[in-house]
ROTI-589124 format. One line per 2 residues: number of its first residue (from 1); for each residue x, y, z of N, C-alpha, C, O, CB. Coordinates in nm, 4 decimals. Glycine has a CB too. Layout:
<pts>
NUM> X Y Z X Y Z X Y Z X Y Z X Y Z | ...
</pts>
This chain:
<pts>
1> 11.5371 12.3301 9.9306 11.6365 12.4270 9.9723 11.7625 12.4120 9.8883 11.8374 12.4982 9.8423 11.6686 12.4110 10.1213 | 11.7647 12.3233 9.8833 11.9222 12.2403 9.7645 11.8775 12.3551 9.6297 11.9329 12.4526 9.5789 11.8913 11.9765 9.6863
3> 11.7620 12.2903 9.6100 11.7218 12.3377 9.4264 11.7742 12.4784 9.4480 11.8914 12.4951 9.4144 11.5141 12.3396 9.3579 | 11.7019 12.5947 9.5035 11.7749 12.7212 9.5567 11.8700 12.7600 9.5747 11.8844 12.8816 9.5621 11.7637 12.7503 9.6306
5> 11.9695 12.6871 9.6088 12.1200 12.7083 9.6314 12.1750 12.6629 9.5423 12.2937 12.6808 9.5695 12.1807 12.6596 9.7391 | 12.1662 12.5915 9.4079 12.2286 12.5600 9.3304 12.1651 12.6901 9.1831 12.2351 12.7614 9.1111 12.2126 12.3896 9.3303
7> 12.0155 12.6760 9.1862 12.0321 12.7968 9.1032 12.0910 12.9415 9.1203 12.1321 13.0154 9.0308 11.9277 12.8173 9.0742 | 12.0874 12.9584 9.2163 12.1471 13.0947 9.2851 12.2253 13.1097 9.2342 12.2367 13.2033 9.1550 12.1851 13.1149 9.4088
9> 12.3760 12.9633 9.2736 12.4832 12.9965 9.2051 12.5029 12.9779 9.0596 12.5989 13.0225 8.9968 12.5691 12.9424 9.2604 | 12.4026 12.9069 9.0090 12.3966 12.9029 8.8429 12.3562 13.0174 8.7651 12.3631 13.0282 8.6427 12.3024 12.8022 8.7955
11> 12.3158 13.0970 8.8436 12.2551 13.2680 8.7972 12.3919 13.3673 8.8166 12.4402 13.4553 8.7452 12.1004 13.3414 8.9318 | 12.4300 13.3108 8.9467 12.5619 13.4108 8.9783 12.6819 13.4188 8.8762 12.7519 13.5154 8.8460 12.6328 13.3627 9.1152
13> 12.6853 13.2565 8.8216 12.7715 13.2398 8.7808 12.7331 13.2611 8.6161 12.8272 13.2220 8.5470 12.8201 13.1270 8.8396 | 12.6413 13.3031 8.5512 12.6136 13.3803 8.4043 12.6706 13.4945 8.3919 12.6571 13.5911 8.4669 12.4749 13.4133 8.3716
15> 12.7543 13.4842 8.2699 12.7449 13.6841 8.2405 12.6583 13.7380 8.2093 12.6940 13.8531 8.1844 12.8136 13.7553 8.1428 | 12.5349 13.7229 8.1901 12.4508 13.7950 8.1462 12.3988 13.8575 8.2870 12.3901 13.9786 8.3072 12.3560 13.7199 8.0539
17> 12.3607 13.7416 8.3949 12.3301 13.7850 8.5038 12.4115 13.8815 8.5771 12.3743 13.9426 8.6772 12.3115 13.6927 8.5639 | 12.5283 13.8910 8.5185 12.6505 13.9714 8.6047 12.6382 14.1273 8.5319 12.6375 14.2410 8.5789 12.8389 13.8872 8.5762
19> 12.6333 14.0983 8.4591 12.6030 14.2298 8.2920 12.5103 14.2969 8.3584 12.5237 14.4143 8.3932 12.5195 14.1664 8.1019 | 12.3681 14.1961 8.3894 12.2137 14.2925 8.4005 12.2851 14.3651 8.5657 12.2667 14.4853 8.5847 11.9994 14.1547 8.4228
21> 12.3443 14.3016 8.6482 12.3872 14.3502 8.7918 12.4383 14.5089 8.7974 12.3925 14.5973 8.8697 12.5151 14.2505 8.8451 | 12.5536 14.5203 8.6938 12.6658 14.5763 8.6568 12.5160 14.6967 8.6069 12.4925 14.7969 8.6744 12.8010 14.4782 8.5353
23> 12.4575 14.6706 8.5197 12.3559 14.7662 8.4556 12.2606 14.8226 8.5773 12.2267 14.9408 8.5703 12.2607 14.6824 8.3337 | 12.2163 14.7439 8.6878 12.1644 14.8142 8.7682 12.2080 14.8892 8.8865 12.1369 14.9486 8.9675 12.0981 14.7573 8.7905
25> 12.3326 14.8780 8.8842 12.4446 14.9398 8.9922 12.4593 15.0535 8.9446 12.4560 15.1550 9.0142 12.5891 14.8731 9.0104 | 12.4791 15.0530 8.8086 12.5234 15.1936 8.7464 12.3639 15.2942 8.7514 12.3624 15.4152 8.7736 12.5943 15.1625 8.5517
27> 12.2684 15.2283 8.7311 12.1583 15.3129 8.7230 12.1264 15.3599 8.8430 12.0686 15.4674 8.8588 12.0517 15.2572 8.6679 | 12.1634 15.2790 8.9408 12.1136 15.3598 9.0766 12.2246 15.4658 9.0974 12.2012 15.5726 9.1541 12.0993 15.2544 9.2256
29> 12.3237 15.4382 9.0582 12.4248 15.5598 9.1127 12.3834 15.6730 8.9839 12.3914 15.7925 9.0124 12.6317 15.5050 9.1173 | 12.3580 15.6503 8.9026 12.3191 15.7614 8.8143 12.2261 15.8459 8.8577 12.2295 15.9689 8.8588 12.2757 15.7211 8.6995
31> 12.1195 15.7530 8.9035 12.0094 15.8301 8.9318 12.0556 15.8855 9.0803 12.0558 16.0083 9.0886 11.8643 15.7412 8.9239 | 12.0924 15.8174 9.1915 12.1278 15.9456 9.2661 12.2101 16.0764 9.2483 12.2037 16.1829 9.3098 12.1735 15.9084 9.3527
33> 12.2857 16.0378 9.1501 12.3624 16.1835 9.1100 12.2851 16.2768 9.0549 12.3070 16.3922 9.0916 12.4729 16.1730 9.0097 | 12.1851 16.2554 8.9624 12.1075 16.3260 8.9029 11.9828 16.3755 9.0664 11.9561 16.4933 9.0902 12.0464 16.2222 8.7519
35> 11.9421 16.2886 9.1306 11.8464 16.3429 9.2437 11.9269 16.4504 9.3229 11.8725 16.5533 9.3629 11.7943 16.2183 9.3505 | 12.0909 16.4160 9.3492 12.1434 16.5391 9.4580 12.1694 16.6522 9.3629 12.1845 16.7634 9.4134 12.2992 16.5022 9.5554
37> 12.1787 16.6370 9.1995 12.2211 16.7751 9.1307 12.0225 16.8255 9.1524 11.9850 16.9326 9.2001 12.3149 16.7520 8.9076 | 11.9552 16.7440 9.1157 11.8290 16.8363 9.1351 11.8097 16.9000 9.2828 11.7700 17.0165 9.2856 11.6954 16.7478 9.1026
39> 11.8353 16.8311 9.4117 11.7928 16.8805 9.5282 11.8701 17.0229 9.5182 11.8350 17.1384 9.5418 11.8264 16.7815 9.6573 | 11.9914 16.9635 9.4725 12.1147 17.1109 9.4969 12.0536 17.2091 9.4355 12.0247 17.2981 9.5155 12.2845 17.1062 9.4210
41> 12.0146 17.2361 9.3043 11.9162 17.3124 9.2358 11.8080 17.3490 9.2983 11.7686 17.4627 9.2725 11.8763 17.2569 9.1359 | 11.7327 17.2714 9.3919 11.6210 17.3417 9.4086 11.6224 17.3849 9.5882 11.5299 17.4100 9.6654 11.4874 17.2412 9.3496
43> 11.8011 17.3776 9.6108 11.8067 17.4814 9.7240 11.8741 17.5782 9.7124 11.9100 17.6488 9.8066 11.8442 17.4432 9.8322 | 11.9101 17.6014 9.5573 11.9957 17.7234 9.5148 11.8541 17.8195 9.4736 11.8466 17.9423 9.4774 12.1263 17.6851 9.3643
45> 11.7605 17.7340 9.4388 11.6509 17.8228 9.4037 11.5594 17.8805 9.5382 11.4864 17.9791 9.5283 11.5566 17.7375 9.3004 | 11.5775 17.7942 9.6780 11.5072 17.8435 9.7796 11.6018 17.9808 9.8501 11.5562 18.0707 9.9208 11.4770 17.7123 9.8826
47> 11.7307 17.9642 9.8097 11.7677 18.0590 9.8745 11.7692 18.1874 9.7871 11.7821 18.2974 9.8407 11.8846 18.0241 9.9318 | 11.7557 18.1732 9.6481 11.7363 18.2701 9.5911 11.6180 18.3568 9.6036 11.6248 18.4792 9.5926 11.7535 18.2376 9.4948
49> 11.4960 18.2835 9.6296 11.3770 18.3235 9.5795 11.3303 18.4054 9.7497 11.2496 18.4971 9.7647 11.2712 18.1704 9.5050 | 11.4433 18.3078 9.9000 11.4008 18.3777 10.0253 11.5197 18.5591 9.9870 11.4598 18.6629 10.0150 11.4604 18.2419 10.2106
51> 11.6120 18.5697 9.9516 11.6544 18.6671 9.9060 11.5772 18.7775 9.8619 11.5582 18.8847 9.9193 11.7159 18.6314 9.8329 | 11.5261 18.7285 9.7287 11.4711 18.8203 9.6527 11.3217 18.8810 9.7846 11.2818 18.9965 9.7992 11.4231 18.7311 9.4777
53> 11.2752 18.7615 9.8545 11.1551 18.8278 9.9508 11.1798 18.8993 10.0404 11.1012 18.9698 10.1036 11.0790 18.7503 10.0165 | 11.3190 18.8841 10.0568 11.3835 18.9897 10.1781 11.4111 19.1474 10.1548 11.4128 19.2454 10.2293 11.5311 18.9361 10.2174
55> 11.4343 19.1239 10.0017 11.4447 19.2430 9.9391 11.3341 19.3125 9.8971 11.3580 19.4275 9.8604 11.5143 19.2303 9.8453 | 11.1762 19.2623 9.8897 11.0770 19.3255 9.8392 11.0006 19.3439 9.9791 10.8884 19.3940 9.9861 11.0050 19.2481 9.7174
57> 11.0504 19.3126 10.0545 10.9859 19.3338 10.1927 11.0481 19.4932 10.2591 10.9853 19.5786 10.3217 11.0358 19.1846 10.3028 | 11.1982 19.4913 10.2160 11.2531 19.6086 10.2233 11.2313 19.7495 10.1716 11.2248 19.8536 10.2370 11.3375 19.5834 10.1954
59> 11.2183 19.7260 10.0020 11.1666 19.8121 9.9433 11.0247 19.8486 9.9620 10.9999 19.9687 9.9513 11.1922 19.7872 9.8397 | 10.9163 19.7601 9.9906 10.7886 19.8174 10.0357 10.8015 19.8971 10.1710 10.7353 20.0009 10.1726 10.6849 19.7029 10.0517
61> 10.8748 19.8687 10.2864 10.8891 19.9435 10.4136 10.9388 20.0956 10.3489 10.8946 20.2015 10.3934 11.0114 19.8615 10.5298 | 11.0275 20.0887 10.2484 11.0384 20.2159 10.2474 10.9912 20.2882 10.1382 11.0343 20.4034 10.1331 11.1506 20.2417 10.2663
63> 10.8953 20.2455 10.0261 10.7771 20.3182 10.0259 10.6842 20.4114 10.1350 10.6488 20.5284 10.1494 10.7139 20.2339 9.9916 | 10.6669 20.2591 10.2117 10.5034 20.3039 10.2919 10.6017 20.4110 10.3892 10.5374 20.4588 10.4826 10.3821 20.1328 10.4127
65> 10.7147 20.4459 10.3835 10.7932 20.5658 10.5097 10.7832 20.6717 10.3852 10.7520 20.7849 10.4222 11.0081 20.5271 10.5933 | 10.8042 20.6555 10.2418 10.7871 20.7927 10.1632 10.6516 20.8118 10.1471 10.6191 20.9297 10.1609 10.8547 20.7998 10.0209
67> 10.5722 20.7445 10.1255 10.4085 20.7791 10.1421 10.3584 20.8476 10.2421 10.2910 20.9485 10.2212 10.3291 20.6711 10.1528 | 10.3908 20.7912 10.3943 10.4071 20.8924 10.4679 10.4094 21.0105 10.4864 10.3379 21.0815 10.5572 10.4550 20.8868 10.4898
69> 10.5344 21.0451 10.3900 10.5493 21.1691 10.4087 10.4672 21.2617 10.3022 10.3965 21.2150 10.2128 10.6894 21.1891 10.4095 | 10.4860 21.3872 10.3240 10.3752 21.4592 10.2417 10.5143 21.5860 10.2125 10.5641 21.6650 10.2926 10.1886 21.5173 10.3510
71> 10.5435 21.5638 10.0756 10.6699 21.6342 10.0189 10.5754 21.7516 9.9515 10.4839 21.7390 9.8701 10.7816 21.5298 9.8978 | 10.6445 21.9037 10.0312 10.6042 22.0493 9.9613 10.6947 22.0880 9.8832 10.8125 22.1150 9.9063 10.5829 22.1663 10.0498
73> 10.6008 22.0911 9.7325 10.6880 22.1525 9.6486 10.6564 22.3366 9.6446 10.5435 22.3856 9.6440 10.6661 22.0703 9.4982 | 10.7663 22.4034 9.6427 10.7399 22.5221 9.5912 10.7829 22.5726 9.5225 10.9005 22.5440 9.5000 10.7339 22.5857 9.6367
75> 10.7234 22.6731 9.4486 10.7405 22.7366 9.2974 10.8387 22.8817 9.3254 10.8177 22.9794 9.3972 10.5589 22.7837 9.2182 | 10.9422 22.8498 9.2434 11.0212 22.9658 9.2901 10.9450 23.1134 9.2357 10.8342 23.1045 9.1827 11.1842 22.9476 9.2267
77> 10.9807 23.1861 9.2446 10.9106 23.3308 9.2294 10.9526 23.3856 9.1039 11.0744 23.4015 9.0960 10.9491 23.4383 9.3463 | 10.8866 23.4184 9.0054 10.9499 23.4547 8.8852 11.0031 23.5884 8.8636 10.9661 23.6855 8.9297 10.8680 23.4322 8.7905
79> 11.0918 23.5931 8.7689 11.1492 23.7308 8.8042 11.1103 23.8153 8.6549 11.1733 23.7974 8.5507 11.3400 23.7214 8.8455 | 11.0000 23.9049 8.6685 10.9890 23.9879 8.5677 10.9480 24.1256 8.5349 10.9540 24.1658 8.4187 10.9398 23.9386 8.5173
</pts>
């Protein structure tokens, strides 16, 4: 248990060991910044893409109401 507690602090107390620390602190915060800019991205893209379905859901309803209908054309009467 001794041996353990003395390397511990013989590791703590390296710069290199403090350096590699310093290097993995920064990588995790990097990488979460980079994971919340992707999530943020890919809920700018869910709300875009429920948008755009809201809108093609719209425009088909009002097709299938002009299909519906049955538009008379008539020919005006010629004058001669």
């Amino acid at each position: 248990m001794l041996k353990i507690a003395i390397g511990d602090w013989l590791i703590s107390r390296s710069d290199s060991f403090r350096l590699l620390m310093f290097k993995v602190r920064d990588h995790m915060i990097a990488t979460k910044n980079s994971f919340s800019k992707i999530k943020g991205k890919h809920r700018d893209y869910d709300e875009k893409l429920e948008e755009y379905e809201s809108r093609i859901k719209e425009l088909e309803s009002i097709i299938q109401g002009t299909s519906a209908m049955q538009i008379k054309v008539k020919k005006k009467k010629s004058e001669d």
